[in-house]
SELUM-658398 format. One line per 8 residues: number of its first residue (from 1); their letters; for each residue x, z, y of C-alpha. Coordinates in nm, 4 decimals. Each point is the difference from the previous one (the first is absolute). Layout:
N
NUM> a> X/Z/Y ~ ...
***
This chain:
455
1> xxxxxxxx> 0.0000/0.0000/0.0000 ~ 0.1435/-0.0587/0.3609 ~ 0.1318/0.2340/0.2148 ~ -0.1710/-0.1937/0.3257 ~ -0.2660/0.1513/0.1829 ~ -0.0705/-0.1095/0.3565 ~ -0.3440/0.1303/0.0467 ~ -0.1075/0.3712/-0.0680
9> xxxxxxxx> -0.2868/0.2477/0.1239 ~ 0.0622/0.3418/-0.0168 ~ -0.1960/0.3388/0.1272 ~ 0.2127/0.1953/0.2454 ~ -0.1019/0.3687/0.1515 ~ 0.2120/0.2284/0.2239 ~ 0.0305/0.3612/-0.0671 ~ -0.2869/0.1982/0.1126
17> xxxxxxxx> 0.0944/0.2537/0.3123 ~ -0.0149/0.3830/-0.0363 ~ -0.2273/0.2561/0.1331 ~ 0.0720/0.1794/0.3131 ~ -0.0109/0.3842/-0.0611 ~ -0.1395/0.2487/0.1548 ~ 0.0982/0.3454/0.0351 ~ 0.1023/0.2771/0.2565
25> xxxxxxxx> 0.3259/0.1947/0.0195 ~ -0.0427/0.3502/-0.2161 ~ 0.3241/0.2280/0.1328 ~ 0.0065/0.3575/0.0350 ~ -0.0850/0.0910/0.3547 ~ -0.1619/-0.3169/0.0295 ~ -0.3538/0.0877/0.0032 ~ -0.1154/-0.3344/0.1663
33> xxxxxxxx> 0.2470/-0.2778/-0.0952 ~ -0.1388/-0.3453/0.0963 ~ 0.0281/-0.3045/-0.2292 ~ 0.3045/-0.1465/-0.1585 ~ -0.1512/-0.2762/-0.2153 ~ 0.2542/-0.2822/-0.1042 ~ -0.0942/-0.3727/-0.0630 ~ -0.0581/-0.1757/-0.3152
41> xxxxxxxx> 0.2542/-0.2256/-0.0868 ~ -0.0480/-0.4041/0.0730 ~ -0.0549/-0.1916/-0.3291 ~ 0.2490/-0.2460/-0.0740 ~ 0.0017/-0.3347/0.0974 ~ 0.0384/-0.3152/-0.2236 ~ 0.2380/-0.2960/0.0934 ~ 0.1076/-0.3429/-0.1258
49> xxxxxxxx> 0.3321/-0.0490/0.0309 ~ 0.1394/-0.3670/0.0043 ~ 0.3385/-0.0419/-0.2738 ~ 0.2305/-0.2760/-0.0129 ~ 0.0757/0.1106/-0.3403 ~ -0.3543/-0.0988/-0.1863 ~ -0.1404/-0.2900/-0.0687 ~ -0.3482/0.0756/-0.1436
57> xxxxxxxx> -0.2917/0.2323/0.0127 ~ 0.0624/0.0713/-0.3444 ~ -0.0384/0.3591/0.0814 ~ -0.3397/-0.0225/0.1160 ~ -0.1673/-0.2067/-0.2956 ~ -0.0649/0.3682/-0.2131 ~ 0.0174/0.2430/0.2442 ~ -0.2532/-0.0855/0.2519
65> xxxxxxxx> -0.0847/0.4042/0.1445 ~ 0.2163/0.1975/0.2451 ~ -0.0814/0.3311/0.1640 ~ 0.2997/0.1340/0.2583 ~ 0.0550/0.3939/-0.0072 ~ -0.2800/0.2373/0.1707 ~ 0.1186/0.2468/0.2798 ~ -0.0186/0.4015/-0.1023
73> xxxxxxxx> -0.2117/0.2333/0.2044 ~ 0.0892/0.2170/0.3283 ~ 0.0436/0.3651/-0.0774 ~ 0.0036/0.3505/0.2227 ~ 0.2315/0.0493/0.2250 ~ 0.0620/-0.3548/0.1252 ~ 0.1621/-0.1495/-0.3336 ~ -0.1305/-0.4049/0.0864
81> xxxxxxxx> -0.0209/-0.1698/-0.3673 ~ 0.2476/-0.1996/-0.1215 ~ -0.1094/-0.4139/0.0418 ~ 0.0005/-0.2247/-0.3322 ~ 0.2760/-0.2138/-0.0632 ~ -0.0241/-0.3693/0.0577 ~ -0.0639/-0.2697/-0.2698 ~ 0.2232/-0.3491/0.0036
89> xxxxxxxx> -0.1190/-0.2694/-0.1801 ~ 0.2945/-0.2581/0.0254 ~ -0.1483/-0.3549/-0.0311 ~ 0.1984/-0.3555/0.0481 ~ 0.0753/-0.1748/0.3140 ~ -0.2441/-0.1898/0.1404 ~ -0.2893/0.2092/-0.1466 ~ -0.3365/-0.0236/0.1703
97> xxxxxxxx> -0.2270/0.3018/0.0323 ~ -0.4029/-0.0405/0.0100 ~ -0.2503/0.2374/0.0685 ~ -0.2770/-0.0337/-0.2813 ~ -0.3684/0.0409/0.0650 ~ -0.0692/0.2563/-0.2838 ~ -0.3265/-0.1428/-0.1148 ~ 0.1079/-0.3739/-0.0061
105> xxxxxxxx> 0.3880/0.0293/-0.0266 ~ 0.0168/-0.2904/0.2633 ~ 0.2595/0.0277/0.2625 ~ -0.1412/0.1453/0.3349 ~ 0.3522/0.0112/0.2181 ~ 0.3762/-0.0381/-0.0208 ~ 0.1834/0.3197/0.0208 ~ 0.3793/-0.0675/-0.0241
113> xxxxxxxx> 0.2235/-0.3094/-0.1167 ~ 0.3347/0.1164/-0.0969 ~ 0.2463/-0.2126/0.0624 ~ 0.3390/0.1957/0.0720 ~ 0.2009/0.2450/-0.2484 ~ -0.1405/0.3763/0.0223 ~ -0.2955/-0.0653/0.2457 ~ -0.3296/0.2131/-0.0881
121> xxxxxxxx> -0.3271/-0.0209/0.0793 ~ -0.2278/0.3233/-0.0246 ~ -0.3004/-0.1504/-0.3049 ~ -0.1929/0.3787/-0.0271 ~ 0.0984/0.2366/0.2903 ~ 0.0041/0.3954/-0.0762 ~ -0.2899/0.2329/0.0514 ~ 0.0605/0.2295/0.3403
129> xxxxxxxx> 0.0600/0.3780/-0.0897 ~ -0.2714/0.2372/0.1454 ~ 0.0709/0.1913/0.2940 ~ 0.0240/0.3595/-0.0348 ~ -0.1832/0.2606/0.2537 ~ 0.2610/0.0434/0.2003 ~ -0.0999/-0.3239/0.1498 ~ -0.2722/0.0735/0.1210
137> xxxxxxxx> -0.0272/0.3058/0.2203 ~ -0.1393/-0.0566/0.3502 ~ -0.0763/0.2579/0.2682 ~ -0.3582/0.0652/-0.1251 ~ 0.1450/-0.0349/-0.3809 ~ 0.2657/0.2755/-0.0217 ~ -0.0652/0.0278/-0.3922 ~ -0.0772/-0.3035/-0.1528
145> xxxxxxxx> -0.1548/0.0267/-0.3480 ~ 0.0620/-0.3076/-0.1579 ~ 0.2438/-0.3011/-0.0523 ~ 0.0001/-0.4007/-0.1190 ~ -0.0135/-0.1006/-0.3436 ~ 0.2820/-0.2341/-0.0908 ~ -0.1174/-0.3481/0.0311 ~ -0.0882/-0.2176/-0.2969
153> xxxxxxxx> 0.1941/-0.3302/-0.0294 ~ -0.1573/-0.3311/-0.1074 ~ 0.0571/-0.2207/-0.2790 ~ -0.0390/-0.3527/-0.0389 ~ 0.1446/-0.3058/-0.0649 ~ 0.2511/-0.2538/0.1013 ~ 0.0923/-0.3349/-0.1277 ~ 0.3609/-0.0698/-0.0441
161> xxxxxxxx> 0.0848/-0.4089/0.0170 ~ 0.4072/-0.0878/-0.0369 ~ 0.0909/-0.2968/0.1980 ~ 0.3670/-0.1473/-0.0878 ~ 0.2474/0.0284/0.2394 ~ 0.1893/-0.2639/-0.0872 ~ 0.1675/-0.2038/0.2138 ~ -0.0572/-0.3333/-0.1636
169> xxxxxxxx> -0.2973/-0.1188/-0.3012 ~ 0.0188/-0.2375/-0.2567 ~ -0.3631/-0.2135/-0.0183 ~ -0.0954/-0.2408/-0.1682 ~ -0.2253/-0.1277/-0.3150 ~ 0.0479/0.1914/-0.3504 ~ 0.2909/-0.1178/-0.1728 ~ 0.2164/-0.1687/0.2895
177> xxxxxxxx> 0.2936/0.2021/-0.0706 ~ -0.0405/0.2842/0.2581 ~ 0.1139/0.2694/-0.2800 ~ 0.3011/-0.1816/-0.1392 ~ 0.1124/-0.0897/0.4021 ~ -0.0060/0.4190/0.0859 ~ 0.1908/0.0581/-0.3434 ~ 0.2371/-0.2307/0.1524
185> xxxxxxxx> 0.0642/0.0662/0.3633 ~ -0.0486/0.3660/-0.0749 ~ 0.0207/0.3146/-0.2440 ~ -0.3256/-0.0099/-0.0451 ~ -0.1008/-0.0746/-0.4024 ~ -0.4058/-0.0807/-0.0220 ~ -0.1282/-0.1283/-0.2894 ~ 0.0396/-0.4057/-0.0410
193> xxxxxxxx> -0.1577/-0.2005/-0.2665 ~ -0.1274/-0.3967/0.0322 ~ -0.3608/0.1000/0.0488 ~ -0.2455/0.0670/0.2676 ~ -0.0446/0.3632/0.1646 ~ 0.3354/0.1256/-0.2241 ~ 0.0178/0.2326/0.3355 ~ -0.2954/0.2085/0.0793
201> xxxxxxxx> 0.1129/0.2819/0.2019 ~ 0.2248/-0.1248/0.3301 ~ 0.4150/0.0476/-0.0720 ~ 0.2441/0.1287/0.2842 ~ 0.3899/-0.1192/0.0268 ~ 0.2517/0.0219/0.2401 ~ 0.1928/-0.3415/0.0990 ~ 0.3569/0.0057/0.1438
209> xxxxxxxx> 0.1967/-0.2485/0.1593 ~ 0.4088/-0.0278/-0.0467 ~ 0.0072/0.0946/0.3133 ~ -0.1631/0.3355/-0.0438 ~ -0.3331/-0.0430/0.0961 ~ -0.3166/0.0858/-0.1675 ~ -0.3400/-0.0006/0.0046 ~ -0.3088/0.1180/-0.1869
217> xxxxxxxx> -0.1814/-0.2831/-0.2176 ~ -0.3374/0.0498/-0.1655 ~ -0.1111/-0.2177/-0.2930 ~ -0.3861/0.0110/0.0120 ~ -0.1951/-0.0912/-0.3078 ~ -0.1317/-0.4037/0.0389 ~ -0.2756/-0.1155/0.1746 ~ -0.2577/-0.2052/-0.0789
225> xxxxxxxx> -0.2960/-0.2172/0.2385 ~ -0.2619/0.2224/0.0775 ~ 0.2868/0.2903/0.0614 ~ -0.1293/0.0879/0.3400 ~ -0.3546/0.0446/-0.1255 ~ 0.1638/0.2706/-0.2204 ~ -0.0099/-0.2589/-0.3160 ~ 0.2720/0.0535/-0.2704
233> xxxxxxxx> 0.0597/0.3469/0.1362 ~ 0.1064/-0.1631/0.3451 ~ -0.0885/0.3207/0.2650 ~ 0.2173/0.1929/-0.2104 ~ 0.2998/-0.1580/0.0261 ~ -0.0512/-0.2056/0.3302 ~ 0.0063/0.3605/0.1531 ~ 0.3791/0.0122/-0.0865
241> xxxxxxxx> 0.0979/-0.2569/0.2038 ~ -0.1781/0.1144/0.3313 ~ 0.3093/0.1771/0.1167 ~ 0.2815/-0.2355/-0.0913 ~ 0.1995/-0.1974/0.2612 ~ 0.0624/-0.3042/-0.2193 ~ -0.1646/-0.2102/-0.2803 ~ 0.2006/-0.1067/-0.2367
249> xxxxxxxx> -0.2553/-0.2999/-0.1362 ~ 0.1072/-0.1535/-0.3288 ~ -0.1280/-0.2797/-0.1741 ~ 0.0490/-0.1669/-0.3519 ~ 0.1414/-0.3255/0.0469 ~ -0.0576/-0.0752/-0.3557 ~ -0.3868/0.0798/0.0474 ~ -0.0296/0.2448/-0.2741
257> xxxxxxxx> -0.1897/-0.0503/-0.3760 ~ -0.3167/-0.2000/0.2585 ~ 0.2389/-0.2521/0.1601 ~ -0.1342/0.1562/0.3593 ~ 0.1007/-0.2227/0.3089 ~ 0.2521/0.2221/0.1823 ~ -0.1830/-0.0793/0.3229 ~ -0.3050/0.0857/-0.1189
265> xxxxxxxx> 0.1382/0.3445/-0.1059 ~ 0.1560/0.0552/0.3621 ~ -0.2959/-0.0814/0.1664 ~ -0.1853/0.2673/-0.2347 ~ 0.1824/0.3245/0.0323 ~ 0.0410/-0.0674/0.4151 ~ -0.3647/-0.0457/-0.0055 ~ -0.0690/0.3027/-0.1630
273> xxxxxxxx> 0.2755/0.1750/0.1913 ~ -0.2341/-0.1035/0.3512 ~ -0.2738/0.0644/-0.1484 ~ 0.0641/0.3451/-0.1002 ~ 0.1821/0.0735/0.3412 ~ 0.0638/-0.2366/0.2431 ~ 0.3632/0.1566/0.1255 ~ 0.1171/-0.0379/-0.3978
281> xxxxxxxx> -0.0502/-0.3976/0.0930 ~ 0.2236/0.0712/0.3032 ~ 0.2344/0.1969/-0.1449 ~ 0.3356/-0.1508/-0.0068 ~ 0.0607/-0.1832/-0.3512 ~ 0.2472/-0.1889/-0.2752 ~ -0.1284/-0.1994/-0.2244 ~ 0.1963/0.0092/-0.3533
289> xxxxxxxx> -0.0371/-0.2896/-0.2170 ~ 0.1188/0.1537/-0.3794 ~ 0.1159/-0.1575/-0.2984 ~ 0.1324/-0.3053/0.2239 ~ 0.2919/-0.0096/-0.3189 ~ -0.3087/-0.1107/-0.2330 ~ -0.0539/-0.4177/-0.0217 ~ -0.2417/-0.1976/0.1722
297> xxxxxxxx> -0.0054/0.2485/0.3202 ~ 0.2173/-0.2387/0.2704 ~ -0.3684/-0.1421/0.1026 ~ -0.2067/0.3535/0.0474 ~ 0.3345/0.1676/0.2035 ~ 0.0242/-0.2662/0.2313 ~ -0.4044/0.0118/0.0735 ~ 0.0600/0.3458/0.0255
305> xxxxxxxx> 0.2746/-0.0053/0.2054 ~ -0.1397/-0.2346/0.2564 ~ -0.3329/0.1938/0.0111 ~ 0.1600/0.3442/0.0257 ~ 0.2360/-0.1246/0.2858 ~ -0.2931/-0.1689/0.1908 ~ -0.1550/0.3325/0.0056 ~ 0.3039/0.2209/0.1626
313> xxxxxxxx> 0.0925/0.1346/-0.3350 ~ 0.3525/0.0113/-0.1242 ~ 0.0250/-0.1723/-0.3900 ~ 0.2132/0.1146/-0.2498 ~ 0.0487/-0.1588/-0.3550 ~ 0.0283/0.2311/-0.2674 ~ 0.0573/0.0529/-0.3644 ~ -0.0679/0.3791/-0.1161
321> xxxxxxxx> 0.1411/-0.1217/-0.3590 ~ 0.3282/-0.0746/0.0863 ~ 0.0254/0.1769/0.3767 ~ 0.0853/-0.3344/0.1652 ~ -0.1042/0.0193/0.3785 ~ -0.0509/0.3692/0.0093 ~ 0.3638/0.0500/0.1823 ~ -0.1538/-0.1835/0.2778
329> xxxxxxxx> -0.3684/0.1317/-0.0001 ~ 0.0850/0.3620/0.0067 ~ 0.2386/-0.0111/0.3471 ~ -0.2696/-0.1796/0.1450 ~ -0.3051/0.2599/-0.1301 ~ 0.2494/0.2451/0.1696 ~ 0.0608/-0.1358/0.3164 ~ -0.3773/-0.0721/0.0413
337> xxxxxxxx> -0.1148/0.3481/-0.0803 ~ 0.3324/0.1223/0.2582 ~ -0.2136/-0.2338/0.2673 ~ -0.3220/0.1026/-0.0532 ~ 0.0665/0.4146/-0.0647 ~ 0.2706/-0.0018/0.2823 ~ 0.3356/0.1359/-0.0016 ~ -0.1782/0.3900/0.0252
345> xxxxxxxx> 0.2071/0.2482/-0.1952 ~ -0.2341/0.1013/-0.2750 ~ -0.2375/0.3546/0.1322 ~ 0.1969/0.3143/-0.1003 ~ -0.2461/0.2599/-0.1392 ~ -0.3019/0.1584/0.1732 ~ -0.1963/0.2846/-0.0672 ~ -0.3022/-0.0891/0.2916
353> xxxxxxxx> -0.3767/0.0564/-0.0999 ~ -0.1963/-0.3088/0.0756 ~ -0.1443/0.0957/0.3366 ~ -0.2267/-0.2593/0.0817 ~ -0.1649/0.1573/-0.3041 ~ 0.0182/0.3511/0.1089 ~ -0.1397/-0.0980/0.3529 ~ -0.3035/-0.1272/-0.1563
361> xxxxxxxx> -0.0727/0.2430/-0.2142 ~ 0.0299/0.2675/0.2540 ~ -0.2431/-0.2048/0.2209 ~ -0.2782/0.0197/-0.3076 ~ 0.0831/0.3637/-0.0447 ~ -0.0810/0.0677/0.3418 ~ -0.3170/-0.2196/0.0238 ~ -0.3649/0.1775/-0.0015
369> xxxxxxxx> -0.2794/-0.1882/-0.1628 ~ -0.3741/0.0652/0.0742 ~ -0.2679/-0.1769/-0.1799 ~ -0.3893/0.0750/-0.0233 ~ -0.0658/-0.0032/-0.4268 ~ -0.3524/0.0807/0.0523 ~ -0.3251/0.1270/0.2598 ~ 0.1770/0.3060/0.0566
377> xxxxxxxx> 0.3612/0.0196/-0.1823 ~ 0.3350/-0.1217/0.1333 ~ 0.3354/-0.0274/-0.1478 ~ 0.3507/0.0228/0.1617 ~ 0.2945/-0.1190/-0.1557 ~ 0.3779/0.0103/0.1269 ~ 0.3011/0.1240/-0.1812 ~ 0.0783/0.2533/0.2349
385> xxxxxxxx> -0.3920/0.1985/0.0178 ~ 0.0024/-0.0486/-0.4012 ~ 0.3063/0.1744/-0.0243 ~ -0.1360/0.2617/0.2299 ~ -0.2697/0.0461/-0.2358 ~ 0.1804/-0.0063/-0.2861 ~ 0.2729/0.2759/0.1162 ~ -0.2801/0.3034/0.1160
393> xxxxxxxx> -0.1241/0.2546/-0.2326 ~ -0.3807/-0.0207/-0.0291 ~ 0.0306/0.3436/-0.1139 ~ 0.0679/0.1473/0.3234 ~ -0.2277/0.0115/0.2941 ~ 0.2820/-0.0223/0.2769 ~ 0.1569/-0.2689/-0.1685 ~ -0.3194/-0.1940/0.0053
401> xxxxxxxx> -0.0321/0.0961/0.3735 ~ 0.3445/-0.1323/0.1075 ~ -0.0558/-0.3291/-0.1745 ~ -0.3238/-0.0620/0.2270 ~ 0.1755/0.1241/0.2890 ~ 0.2668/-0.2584/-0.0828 ~ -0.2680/-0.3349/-0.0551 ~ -0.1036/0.1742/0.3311
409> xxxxxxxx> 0.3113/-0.0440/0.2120 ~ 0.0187/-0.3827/-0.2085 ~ -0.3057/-0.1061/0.2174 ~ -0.1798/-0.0546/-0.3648 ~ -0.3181/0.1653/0.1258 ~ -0.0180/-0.1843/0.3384 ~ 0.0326/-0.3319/-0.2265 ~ -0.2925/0.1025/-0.1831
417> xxxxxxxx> -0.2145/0.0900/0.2539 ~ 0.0621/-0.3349/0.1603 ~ -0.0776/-0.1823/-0.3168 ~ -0.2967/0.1462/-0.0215 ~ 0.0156/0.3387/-0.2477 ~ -0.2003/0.2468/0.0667 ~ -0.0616/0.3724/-0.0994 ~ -0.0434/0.0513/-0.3356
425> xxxxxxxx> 0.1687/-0.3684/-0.0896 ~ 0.1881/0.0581/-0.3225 ~ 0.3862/-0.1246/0.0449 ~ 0.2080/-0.1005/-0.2752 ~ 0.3909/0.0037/-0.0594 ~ 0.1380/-0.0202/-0.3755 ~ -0.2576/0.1995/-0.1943 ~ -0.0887/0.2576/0.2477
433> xxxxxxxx> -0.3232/-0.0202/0.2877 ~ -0.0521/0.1629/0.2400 ~ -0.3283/0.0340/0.2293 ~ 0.0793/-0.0687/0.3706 ~ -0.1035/0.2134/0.2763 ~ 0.1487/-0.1865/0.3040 ~ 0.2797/-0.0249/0.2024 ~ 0.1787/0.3547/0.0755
441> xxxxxxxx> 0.1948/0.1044/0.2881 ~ 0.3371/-0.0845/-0.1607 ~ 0.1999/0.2891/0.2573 ~ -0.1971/0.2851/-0.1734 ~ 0.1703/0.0967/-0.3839 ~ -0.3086/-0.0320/-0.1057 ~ -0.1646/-0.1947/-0.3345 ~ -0.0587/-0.2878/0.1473
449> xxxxxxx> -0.2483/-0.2697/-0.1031 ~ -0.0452/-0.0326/-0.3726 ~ -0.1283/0.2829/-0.2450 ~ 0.0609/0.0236/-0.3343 ~ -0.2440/-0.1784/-0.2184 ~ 0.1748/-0.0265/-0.3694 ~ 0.2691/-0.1808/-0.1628
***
């Protein structure tokens, strides 16, 4: 069975936080010691880590659950809880990473695409410890009687999608002689045999020039008409050559076991090639004509030739049998892929969280939802009021009480109001309601607008 897997959904969850305590100093001669609650510790976070060492998600075809390490609780006397350590899942270069919608496992949003040596992105974020009483003495609150729960973290799941990074691809029909060229030119060994779709999963060498250049060179399983339409298996392999800077486009000048015109075989893979993305058409290109040793080909490399240099593409005759014209097409693949990558000095190691990411989610975090879900019932949604909800204790009175006095300060019962709820309107967050009595005066400590109607 192969070792290849490119594609891979997996269940990630960060570490739940810990509760907030809550207690008061006990000393001798301290009759009236005020609160010294620590914090729960912050669950720990999960992160995919890009590494230039793998070249599969092989890891991630069993194992497809991953839970990072929960925070510990506050204690007395100010002791905060330790946080949960951190979970690294190391994934190849060039990985993709997909939020899922759970119900339909369809891809709702991009999170992260990893592209340099050690960069994370942050897939399943820790739960926030719960604040302990200490926090939240005010002038009218000298002994606070209750603290946060640690909040829960949230699992779901991401789609992982490897891309090659590979600096140049061989394409072309099944059985052209893209295999034997990579065994050549490189120390790649794939499997070759003399019949269609020998190579299934895509094969990765490294070329070098006597000069001491090299470059990355991907041999992608054949293609075949209809590719672009995802025939033959074509999405999953045309994906591997989104990110190269060169095609390396060979053809069998001996027109294979069906005698194919090797025209009519150029004209088919670039026409799937546009048709699939129109910047793989426009993507610099050599066209390879193999097996130009075997009789009878003189006629096809010339057509070739003159077809391939009418449009802008450099030609290079071939045979992967015997290695003739591979001293000459290798510089060239070089110097093209020098051209079109630059002369950058390859990225040294980061360690950056993909922030573009992290901006976004922040923004839905803070976000506050309203909607009417029936005559007289409302729901509010928002990652920030949920996780209020989530972190009091509906045992305690006063903890209750802060919580409205917090949607209070929000403005949540002003939004309502305006919207149209009135007294006695049940509101809805998670699976708790609440009946609304109106808008409070949000300076007073007081309850504010919601009372307790079940969870």
């Amino acid at each position: 069975m192969s070792s290849f897997t490119d594609f891979s959904h997996i269940s990630v969850r960060g570490g739940d936080g810990g509760a907030g305590c809550m207690s008061f100093r006990r000393e001798a001669h301290v009759p009236k010691g005020g609160p010294d609650g620590g914090d729960g510790g912050d669950g720990g976070s999960i992160y995919c880590r890009a590494d230039a060492q793998l070249s599969s998600l092989i890891d991630y075809r069993y194992k497809h659950h991953f839970h990072a390490e929960r925070g510990t609780h506050g204690q007395g006397s100010r002791k905060h809880g330790k946080d949960g350590d951190d979970l690294f899942l190391n994934v190849p270069l060039g990985t993709v990473i997909r939020e899922l919608d759970p119900t339909t496992m369809e891809p709702l949003y991009e999170i992260a695409d990893l592209t340099q040596p050690g960069e994370l992105a942050c897939v399943a974020p820790g739960g926030v410890g719960g604040r302990g009483n200490i926090h939240f003495v005010t002038s009218v609150r000298r002994a606070p009687a209750f603290a946060e729960k640690g909040e829960p973290a949230i699992e779901h799941w991401i789609e992982l999608e490897m891309k090659l990074m590979a600096d140049a691809a061989l394409v072309g029909l099944p059985s052209v002689g893209k295999s034997s060229i990579i065994a050549r030119i490189s120390a790649a060994r794939p499997k070759i045999a003399d019949y269609p779709f020998t190579t299934l999963t895509p094969n990765l060498g490294v070329a070098r020039t006597p000069d001491g250049r090299s470059f990355v060179v991907a041999d992608v399983p054949g293609l075949i008409e209809g590719a672009s339409e995802g025939k033959g298996l074509g999405h999953e392999f045309l994906r591997h050559i989104e990110r190269t800077a060169l095609i390396l486009h060979v053809i069998d000048l001996t027109g294979g076991f069906e005698g194919r015109d090797a025209i009519d075989d150029y004209e088919t893979i670039n026409g799937e090639l546009e048709a699939y993305a129109p910047e793989l058409f426009e993507r610099p290109q050599i066209v390879v004509g193999n097996k130009y040793d075997m009789p009878g080909t003189e006629k096809a490399r010339r057509a070739l030739e003159a077809r391939a240099e009418a449009d802008g593409h450099p030609f290079f005759a071939v045979s992967a049998v015997t290695g003739e014209g591979l001293d000459k097409l290798v510089p060239a693949c070089a110097e093209m892929v020098s051209d079109v990558r630059g002369s950058v000095e390859p990225s040294q190691p980061v360690a950056s969280i993909n922030e573009a990411w992290e901006r976004s989610r922040a923004k839905r975090d803070q976000s506050i939802v309203i909607v009417r879900e029936g005559a007289r019932a409302w729901r509010i949604s928002g990652g920030r009021v949920e996780r209020m909800v989530v972190q009091t204790d509906w045992d305690n009175d006063e903890a209750i009480a802060y919580l409205q006095h917090r949607f209070d300060r929000m403005g949540i019962d002003d939004r309502l109001a305006k919207m149209g709820c009135a007294n006695g309107d049940e509101v809805r967050i998670l699976g708790y309601a609440f009946s609304f009595e109106g808008a409070r005066d949000v300076d007073r400590d007081s309850a504010g607008g919601f009372g307790e109607n079940g969870g």
